[in-house]
C-alpha positions in Angstrom: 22.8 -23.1 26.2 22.8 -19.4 24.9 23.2 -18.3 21.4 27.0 -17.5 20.7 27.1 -13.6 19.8 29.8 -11.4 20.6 27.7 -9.6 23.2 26.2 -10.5 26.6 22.7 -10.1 26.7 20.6 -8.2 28.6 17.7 -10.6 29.4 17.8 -14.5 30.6 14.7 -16.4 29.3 15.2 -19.8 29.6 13.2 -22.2 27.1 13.0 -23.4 23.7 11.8 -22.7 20.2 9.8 -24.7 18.1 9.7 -24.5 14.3 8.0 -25.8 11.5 9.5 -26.4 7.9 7.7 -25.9 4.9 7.5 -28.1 2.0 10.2 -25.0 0.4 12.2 -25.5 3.1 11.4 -21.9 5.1 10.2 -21.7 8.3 6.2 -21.7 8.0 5.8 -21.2 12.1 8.2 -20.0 14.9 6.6 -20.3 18.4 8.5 -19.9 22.0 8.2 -21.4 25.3 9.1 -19.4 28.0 10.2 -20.9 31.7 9.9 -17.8 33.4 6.8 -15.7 33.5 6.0 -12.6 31.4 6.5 -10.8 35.3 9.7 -12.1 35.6 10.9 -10.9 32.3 9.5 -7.7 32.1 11.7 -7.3 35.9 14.8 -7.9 34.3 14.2 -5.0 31.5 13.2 -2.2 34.4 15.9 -3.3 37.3 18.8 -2.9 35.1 
């Protein structure tokens, strides 16, 4: 599932975000898993 924005992106990188909560309640870490290879993304910004 995609973020809902009023544009369509550019760039399809399946995979998920993981994020840890401080004891304030702001994200302390923010780190992404990627199902497609660096390779494969960097394809879609040059073939378009």
């Amino acid at each position: 599932m995609g973020v809902p924005v009023p544009w369509r992106s550019r760039l399809s990188i399946p995979g998920h975000s993981e994020l840890t909560i401080n004891e304030a309640g702001l994200i302390a870490s923010h780190v992404d898993y990627w199902e497609r290879s660096r390779l494969d993304v960097l394809k879609q910004v040059f073939s378009r």
